[in-house]
N, C-alpha and C positions, 0 to 999 in steps of 0.2 A: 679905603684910604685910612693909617693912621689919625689919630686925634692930634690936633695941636694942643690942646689945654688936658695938664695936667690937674686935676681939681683937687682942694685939700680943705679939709675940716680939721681944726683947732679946738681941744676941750676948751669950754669956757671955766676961769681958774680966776682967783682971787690974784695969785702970784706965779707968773709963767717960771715954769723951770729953764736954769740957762740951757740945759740939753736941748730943750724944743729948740731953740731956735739953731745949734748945730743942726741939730738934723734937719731943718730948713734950708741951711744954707746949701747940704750938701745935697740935696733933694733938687733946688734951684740950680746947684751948676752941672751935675746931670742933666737935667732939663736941658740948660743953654746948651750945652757940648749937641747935644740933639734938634737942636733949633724949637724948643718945645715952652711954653710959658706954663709955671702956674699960679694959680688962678686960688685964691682962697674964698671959702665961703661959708656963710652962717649956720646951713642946714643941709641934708641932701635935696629937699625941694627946688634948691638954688642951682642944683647941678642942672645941663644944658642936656635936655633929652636926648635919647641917645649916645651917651655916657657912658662907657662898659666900666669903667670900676671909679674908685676916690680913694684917696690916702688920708687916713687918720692918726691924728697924733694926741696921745692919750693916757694919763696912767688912771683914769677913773673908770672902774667896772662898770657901774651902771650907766654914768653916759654913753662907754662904747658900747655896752649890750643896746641900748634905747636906738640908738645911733646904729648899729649896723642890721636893726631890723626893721629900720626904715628904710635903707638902702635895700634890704632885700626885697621890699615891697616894691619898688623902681627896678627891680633886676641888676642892681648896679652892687657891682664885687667889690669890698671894701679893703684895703690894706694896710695893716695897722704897723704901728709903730709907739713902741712906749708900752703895750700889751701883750702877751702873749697868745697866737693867733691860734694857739692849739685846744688855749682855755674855750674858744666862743663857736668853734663849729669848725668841721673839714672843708667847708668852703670858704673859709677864709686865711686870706694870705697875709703875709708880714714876714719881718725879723724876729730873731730869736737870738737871745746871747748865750754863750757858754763858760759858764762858770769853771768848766773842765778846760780850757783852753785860755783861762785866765790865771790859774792855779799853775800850769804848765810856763807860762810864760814868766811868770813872776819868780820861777823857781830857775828855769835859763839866768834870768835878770841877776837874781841872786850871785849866780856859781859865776857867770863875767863878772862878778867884784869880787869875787875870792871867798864868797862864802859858801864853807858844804856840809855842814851839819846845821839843818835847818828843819825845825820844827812845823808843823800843822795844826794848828790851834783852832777852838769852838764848831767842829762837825756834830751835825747832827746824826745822830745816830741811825734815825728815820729817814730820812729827807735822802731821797733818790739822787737830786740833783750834788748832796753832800757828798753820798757813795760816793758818784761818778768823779769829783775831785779826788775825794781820797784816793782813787784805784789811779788817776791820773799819776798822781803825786809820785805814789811808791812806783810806778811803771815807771816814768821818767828817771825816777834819782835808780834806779836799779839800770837802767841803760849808759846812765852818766855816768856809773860807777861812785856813787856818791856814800858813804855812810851814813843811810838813811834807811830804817826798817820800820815798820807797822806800829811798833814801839812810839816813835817820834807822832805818831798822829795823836792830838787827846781832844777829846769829845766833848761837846757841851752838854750839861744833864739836868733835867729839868729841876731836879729836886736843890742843884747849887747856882741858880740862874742869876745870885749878885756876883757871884766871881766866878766864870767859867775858865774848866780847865784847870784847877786847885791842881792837881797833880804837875803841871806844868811848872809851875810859880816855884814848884819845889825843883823842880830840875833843871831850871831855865841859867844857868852856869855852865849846861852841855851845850849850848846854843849859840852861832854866831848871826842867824837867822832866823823868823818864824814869821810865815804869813799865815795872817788870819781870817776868817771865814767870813768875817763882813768889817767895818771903820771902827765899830764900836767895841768889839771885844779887841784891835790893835790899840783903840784910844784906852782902853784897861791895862792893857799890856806897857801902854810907854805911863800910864801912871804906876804903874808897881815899880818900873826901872827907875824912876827919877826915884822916887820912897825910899830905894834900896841901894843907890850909888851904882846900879848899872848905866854907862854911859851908851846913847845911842845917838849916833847910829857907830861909832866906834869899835863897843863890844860885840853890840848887836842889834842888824838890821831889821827893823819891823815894816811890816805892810798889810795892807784891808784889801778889801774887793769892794767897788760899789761906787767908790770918789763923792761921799756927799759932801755938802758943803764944811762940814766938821772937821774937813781934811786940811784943810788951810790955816785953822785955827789951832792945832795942836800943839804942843810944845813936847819935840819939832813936830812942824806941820809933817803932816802924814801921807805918803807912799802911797798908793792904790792906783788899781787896775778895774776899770771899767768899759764898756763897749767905746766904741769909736762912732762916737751919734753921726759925724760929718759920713763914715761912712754907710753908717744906718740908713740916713737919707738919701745916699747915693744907687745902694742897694735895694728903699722901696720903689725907685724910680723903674729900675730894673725890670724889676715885680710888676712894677704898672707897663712898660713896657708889651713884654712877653703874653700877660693879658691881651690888653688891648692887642697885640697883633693877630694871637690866636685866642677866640673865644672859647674854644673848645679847653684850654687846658683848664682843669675844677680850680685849683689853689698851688698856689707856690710860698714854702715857705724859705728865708734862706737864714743862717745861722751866720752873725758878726761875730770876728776875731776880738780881742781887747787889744783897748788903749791902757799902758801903763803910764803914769803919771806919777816921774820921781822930785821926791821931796827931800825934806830935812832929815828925816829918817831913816833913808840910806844914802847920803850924803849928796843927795842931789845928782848920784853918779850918773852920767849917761848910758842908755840902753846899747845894748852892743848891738853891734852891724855886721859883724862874721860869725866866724871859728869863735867859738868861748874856750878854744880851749883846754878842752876836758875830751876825755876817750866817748863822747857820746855816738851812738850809732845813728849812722849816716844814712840817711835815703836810698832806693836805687836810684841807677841814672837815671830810670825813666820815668820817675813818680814827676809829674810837674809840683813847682815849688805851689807852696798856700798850702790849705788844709784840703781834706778827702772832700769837705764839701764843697771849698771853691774849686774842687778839682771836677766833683760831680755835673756842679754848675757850668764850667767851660765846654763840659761835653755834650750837655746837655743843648747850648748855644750853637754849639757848630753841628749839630744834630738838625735843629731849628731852623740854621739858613742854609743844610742841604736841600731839607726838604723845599724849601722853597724857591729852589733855582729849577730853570731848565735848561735843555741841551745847549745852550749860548752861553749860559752862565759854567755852567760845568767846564766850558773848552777852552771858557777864560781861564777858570783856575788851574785847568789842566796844565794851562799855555805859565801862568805866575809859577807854578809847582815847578816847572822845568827852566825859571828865569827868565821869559820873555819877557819884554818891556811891551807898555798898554799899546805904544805906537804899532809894533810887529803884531801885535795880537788883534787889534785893529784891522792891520793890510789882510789877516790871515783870514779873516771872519767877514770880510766884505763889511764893517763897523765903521764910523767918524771914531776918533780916541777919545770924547770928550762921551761917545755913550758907554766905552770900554769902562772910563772911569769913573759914568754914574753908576754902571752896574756895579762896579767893584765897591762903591760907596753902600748902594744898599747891603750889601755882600759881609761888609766890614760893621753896619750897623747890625745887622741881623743875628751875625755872631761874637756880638758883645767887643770887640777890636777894634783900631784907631789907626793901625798903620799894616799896609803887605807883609811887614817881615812879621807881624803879629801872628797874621790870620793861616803864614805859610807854616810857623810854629807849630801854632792851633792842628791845623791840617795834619801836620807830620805826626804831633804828638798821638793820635787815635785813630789816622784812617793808615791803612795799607794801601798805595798807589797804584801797585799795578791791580790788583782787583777791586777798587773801585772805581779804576778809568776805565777797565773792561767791560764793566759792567753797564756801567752809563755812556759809553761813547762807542761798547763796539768797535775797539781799535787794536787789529791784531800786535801793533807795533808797540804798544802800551804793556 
């Protein structure tokens, strides 16, 4: 049987970061949606034996190194948050943000307010994780048809580390936009434009990646895009889920969208909700919406609670695929309707969904129906 208690370790900290507590909150209403409480605690010694994993919430290295090799000594699978779970061992699960699908989205942001010559300011040169932005950058503004080339990217270099990007400052007149590589090389960027009568967000829109607290205080308060901790939370719940159901699986890690967070800086504009717009290339029909990874992840779920159905379960969904209601599928199964629709309840927890037209979605999107009702039900008529 599932656990009811979610368990959570909290770095102990002079001064809680407000994101901890997002990611608490969204952590907490996963939880409830599941009928599941959690349960915070001092150490792993506190955890209730019998425990398959804990969620930690953490940006200190050594605490979570200390910390998750106490839980290994209890067999208890740790899931971080605020860490990266790739730094501390393949058996550990978590979130991970992506800087590349931050840099993507702020540049969408951009071109819905009209801006498309838009600069990439402070990449490292080194830094893997900078590649991967840059290569976002120029792949997106080449799909959007934007006048944007390789040219518009400028680097940070260590040996000009008080002004980075000196070659920009000289060109930054080509520019109606530039997002920059982290808060602090934009808070450089909107001190050169006030110095120099560039008006922003007017002339030109700026933004960071990261949303520290420095974003608020800018003159204008500052633009940026950082993870979505509420869904961070949501997500290691997930995690602790899918654990806890099956022990077998080693680690899950899953990868947060960003939150952008507009300011004074580009004029407070609201993020678009369609079409921006522009010639950009379009999906097929059949890519589900989110990213490759939350696409990965949905398939991965309805993978999860096929395997765990049997032949009753099957001829329910066979019977939902074809629009029966629970009552007829009930009469058809020799069922009460109220076990039709505990089954369909586990059914809909197991793969990650909340409602029938969800999970028929789900269903349609990845399985082919008449070969895999043949296959599992043996029905010539299928």
């Amino acid at each position: 049987m599932m656990q009811s208690k979610v368990f959570l370790l909290l770095e102990p900290s002079v001064m809680i970061p407000s994101w901890f507590s997002r990611s608490i909150e969204g952590l907490k209403e996963a939880a409830a949606k599941q009928k599941k409480t959690v349960q915070m605690v001092d150490s792993p010694e506190q955890i209730d034996e019998g425990a398959i994993s804990v969620i930690l919430i953490s940006t200190n290295n050594e605490w979570t190194k200390d910390t998750i090799n106490k839980c290994r000594c209890r067999r208890i699978r740790p899931i971080l948050i605020g860490g990266n779970p790739i730094k501390f061992g393949e058996d550990i699960s978590g979130t991970v943000y992506s800087g590349k699908s931050s840099v993507e989205e702020l540049l969408r942001y951009f071109v819905s307010c009209g801006r498309k010559k838009v600069a990439l300011l402070g990449i490292n040169t080194r830094g893997s994780n900078d590649q991967s932005k840059r290569e976002a950058f120029l792949s997106l503004a080449k799909q959007m048809r934007l006048p944007i080339t390789a040219d518009d990217i400028y680097y940070y270099k260590m040996a000009d580390s008080e002004n980075p990007g000196e070659a920009f400052f000289d060109a930054i007149s080509q520019y109606d936009g530039v997002i920059c590589s982290n808060d602090y090389v934009a808070a450089v960027v909107l001190s050169y434009a006030a110095e120099h009568g560039i008006r922003v967000p007017e002339q030109l829109f700026v933004s960071g990646l990261g949303d520290n607290p420095l974003c608020r205080y800018t003159q204008p308060s500052l633009t940026s895009a950082t993870r979505s901790y509420r869904k961070t939370g949501e997500q290691a719940f997930n995690i602790w889920k899918q654990i806890t159901n099956d022990p077998d699986i080693f680690s899950v890690v899953v990868t947060v969208r960003c939150e952008i967070k507009p300011r004074a800086s580009t004029a407070n504009a609201p993020l678009p909700t369609g079409d921006i717009g522009i010639q950009a290339e379009r999906k097929p029909p059949s890519m589900p919406e989110g990213t490759l990874v939350e696409a990965y992840a949905a398939a991965r779920s309805l993978e999860y609670c096929l395997s765990q159905c049997d032949q009753t379960d099957i001829s329910i969904i066979h019977g939902m695929i074809c629009g029966t209601s629970a009552e007829a599928l009930a009469e058809q199964l020799f069922l009460s309707a109220g076990t039709v629709r505990y089954r369909l309840k586990k059914m809909y927890e197991s793969a990650n969904v909340s409602t029938k037209a969800e999970f028929v979605e789900l269903f349609k999107r990845y399985i082919r129906n008449d070969i895999f009702f043949r296959d599992y039900l043996n029905d010539e008529s299928t």
